[in-house]
C-alpha positions in Angstrom: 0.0 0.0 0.0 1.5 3.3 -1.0 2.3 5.7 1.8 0.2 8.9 2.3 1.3 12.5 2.1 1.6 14.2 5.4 -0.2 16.9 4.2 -2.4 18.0 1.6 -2.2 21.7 0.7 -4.3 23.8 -1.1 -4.8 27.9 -2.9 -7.8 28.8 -2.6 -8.7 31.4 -5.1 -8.9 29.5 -9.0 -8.4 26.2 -7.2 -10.8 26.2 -3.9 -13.1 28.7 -4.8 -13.8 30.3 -8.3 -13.5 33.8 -7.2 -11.1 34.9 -10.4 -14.3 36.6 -11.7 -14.8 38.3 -8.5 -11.4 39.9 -8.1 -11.2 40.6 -11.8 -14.8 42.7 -11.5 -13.1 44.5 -8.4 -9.8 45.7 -10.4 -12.4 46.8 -12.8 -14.6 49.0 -10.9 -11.2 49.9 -8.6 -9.3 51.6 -11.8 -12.6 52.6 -13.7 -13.2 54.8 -10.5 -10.1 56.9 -11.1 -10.6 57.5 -14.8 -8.6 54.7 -16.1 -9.4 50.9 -18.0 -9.3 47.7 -17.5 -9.2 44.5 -20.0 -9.4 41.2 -18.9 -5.8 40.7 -20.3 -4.9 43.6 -18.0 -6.4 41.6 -15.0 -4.5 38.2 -16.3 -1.4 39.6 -15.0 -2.9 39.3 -11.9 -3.7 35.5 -11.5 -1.9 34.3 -8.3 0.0 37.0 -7.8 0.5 38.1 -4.3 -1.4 41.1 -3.3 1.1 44.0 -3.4 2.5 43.0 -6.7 -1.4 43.5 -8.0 -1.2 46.5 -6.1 1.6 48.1 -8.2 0.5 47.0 -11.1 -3.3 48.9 -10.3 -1.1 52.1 -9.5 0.6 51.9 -12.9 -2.9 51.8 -14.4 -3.6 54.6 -12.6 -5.2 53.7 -9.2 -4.0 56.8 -6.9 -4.2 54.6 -3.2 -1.1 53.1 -1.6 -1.0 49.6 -1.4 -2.6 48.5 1.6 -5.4 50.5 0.8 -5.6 48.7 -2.4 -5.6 45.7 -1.1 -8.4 46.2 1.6 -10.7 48.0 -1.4 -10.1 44.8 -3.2 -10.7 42.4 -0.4 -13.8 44.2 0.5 -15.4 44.3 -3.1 -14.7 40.5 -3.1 -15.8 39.9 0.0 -19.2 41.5 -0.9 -20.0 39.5 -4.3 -19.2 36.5 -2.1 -22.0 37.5 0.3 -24.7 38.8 -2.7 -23.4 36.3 -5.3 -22.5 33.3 -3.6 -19.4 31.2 -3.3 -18.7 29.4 -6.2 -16.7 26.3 -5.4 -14.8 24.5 -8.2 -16.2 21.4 -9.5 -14.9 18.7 -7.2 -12.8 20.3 -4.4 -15.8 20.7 -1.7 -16.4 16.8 -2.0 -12.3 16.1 -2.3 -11.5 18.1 0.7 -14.3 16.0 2.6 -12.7 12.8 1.4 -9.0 13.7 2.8 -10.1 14.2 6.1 -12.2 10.9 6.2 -9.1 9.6 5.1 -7.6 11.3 7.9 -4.8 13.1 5.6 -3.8 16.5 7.1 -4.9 20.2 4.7 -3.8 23.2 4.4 -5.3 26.3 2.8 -2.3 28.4 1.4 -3.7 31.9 -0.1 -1.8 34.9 -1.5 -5.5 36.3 -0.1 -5.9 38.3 3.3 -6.6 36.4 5.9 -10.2 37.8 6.7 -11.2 36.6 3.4 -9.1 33.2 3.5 -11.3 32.4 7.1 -14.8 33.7 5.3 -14.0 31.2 2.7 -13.6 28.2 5.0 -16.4 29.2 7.3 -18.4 28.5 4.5 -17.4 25.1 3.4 -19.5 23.9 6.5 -17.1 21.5 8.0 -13.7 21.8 9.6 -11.9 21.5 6.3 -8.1 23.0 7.2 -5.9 22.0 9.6 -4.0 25.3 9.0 -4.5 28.2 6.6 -1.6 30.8 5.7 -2.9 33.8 3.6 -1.3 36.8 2.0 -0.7 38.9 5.2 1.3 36.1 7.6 4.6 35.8 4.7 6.9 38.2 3.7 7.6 36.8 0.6 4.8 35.7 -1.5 4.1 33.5 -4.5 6.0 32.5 -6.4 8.6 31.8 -3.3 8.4 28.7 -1.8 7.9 30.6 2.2 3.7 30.1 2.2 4.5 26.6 1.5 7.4 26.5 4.1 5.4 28.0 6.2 2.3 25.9 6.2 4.3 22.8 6.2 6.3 24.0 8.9 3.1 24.6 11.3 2.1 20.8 10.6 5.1 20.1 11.3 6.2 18.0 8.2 8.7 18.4 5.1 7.4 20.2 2.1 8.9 16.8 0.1 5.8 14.9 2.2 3.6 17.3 0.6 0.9 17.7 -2.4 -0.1 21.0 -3.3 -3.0 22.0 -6.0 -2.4 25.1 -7.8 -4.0 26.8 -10.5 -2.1 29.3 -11.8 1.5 29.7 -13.1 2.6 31.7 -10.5 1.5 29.2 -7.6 2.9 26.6 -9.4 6.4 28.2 -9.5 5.4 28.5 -5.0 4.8 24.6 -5.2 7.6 23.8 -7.1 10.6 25.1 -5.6 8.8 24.5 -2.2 9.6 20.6 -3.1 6.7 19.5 -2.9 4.7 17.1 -5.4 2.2 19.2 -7.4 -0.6 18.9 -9.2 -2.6 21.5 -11.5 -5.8 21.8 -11.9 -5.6 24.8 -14.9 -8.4 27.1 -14.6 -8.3 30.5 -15.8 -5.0 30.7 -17.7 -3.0 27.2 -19.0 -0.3 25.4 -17.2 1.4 23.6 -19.5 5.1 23.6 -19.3 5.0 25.1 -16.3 6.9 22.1 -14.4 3.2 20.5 -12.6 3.7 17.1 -11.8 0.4 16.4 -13.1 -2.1 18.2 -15.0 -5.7 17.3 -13.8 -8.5 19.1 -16.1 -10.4 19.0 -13.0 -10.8 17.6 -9.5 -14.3 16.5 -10.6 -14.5 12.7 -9.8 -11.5 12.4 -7.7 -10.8 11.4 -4.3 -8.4 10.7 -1.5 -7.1 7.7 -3.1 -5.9 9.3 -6.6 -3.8 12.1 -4.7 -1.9 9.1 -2.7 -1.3 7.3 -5.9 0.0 10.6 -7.3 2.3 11.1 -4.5 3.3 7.5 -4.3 4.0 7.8 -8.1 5.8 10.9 -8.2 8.0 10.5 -4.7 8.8 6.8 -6.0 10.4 9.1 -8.7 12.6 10.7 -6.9 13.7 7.7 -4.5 11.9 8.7 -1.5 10.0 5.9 0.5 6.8 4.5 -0.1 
């Protein structure tokens, strides 16, 4: 039988939740109210990026607010579609996440989100889902360095290397990657080949528990590690 993964870790925006559309509608009305536009190639750029580096780019396009204040306008415009429009989970993760913790394998939710959104999120999955989240505001450095991933595996108290993390975008890919962990991506808003996943998944749709330890067992067996 093929040994588990310590932990199971997961971003949340493109991957959890599908609250891309959200954020991209608040850019929008964000630089639309100080005179300037927005494409959706503009808000591309934005796609897992941590939250100051959106917030520089949204100056150059002509948003006249320092960054933090950026960032809470943002949050807070999210945070309000989530509450009027819903909370639109990605096909599969609700019913995968339930299926790790029967199988009693640890999660994590790693967000380049603030934490007051990251803990609305999971408040409304309806069961105790994370083991540990770390969000935008609790690194220094965020994705694409490895730290959110160091971080969270460093609270459950495991090696990144004993880790699978699900990633959307290119940027939290490059996060997963040279955290050394196994990772898998589910593409969503923008593509991922070549990016250096160690599995592409169209979706999580129809998967459980089971398929991310064979994915581990696969891809650590790889590398010489135990199984």
């Amino acid at each position: 039988m093929s040994r588990q993964p310590g932990a199971v870790l997961w971003d949340m925006d493109g991957t959890l939740v599908d609250t891309e559309p959200y954020w991209m509608d608040a850019e929008t009305r964000l630089v639309e109210s100080f005179g300037g536009s927005w494409s959706h190639e503009d808000a591309l750029q934005l796609v897992g990026n941590g939250l100051e580096d959106s917030a520089k780019i949204l100056q150059d396009a002509g948003v006249e607010l320092d960054a933090v204040a950026i960032i809470d306008r943002l949050t807070d415009t999210v945070q309000e579609l989530l509450r009027t429009d819903g909370v639109p989970f990605r096909p599969g993760a609700r019913e995968l996440l339930q299926d790790l913790r029967v199988a009693g394998i640890r999660t994590g939710l790693v967000t380049m989100s603030l934490r007051r959104m990251a803990l609305g999120v999971v408040d409304l999955l309806g069961f105790e889902a994370f083991d540990v989240v770390v969000a935008g505001d609790d690194v220094d450095k965020p994705k694409p360095h490895p730290e959110p991933y160091l971080q969270a595996a460093a609270l459950l108290g495991i090696d990144t290397a004993e880790a699978v993390v699900i990633e959307d975008s290119p940027t939290g890919l490059g996060a997963g990657i040279a955290s050394g962990a196994v990772v898998l991506g589910v593409p969503h808003i923008v593509p991922l080949d070549g990016r250096g996943a160690h599995e592409l998944w169209p979706t999580l749709s129809g998967r459980s528990a089971a398929d991310l330890v064979d994915l581990f067992a696969r891809h650590t067996s790889l590398t010489g590690a135990t199984r």
